[in-house]
C-alpha positions as CSV (number, residue, x, y, z in Angstrom):
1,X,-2.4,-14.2,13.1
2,X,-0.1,-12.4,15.3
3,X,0.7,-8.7,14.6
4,X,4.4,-7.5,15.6
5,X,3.8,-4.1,17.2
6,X,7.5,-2.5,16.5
7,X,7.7,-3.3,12.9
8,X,4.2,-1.8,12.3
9,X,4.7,1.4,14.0
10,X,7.9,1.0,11.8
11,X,5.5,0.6,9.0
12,X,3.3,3.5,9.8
13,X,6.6,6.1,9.6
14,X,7.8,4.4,6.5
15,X,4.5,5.1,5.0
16,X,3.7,8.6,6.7
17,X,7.6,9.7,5.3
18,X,6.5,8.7,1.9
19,X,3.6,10.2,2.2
20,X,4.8,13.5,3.3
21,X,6.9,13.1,0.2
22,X,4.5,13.0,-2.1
23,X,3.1,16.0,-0.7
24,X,6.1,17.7,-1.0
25,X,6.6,17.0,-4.6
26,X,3.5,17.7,-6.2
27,X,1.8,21.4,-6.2
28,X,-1.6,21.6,-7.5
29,X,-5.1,20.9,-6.2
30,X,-5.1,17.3,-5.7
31,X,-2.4,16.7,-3.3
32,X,-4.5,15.9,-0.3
33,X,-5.9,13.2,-2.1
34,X,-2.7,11.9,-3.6
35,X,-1.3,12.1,0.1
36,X,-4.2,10.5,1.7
37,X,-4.3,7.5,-1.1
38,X,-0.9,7.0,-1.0
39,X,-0.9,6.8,3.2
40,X,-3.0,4.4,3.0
41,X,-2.1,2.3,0.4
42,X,1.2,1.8,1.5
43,X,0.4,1.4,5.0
44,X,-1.8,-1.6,4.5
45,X,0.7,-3.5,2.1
46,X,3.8,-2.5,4.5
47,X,1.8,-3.9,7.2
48,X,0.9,-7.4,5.6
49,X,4.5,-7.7,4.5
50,X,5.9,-6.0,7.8
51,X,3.8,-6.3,10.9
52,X,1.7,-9.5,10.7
53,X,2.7,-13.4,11.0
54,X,-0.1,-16.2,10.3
55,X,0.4,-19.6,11.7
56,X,1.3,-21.1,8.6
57,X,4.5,-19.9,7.2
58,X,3.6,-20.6,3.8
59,X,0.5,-18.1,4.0
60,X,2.7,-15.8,5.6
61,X,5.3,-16.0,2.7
62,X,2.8,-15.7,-0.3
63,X,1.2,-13.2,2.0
64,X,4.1,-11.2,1.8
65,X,5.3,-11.5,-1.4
66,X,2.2,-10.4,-2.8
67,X,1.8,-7.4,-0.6
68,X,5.8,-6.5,-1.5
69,X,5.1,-6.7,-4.8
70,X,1.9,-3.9,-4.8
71,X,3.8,-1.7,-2.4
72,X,6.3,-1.4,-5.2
73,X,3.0,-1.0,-7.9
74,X,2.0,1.4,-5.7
75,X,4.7,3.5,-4.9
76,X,5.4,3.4,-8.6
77,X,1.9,4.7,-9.6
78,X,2.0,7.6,-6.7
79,X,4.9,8.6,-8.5
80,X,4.0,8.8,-11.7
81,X,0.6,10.9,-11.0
82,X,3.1,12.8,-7.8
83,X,5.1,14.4,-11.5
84,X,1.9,14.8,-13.9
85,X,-1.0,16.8,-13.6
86,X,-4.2,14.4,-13.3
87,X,-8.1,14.3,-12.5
88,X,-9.3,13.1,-9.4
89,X,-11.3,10.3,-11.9
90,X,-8.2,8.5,-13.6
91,X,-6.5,9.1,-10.0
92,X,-9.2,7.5,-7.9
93,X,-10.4,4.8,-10.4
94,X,-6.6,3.4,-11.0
95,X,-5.5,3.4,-7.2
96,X,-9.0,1.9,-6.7
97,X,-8.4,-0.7,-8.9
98,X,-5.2,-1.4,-7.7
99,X,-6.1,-1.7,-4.3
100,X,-9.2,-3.7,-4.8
101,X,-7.1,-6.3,-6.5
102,X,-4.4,-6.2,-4.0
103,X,-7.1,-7.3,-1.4
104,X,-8.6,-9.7,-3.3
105,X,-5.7,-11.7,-4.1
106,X,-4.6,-11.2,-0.1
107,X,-7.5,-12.8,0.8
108,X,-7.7,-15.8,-1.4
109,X,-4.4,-16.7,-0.4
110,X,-5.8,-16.0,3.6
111,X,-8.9,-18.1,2.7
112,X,-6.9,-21.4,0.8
113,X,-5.0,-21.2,3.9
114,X,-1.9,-22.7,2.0
């Protein structure tokens, strides 16, 4: 695993500008929490699709294709609950969810080693 420094601190801006988005768009109680969610989420699948290379390019490919396809899962749910009102319940249990399966499938796909 090699991790390409200049396309992850490219990574981190892309996700801190959408970020700061999100925060700009939505006025209520819970945009900390929609921020801080959506920072994060998006800077972990920018970065597997972005900023790191395994030895195998195959991995790498289904790496990133998996992680491109939840940034885009992602960024669609932050946008949805960015334009409603919603608890911090339904907010924290879908993006939780979300994530949780996002990592599980990126690490099958690290542990076949395919």
């Amino acid at each position: 695993m090699k991790i390409d420094f200049v396309k992850t601190i490219i990574a981190i801006a892309v996700s801190m500008l959408i970020a700061y988005g999100f925060y700009s768009f939505h006025h209520s109680e819970n945009s900390q929490l929609l921020v801080a969610t959506s920072f994060i989420e998006l800077l972990l699948s920018s970065f597997f699709v972005l900023g790191l290379r395994f030895e195998q390019t195959r991995t790498t490919a289904n790496v990133r294709v998996v992680s491109t396809i939840f940034f885009f899962v992602f960024l669609f749910s932050n946008i949805t609950f960015s334009f409603f009102e919603f608890s911090k319940q339904a907010f924290i249990i879908t993006n939780g969810l979300l994530a949780l399966t996002s990592i599980l499938i990126i690490y099958s796909l690290l542990k076949a080693k395919q």
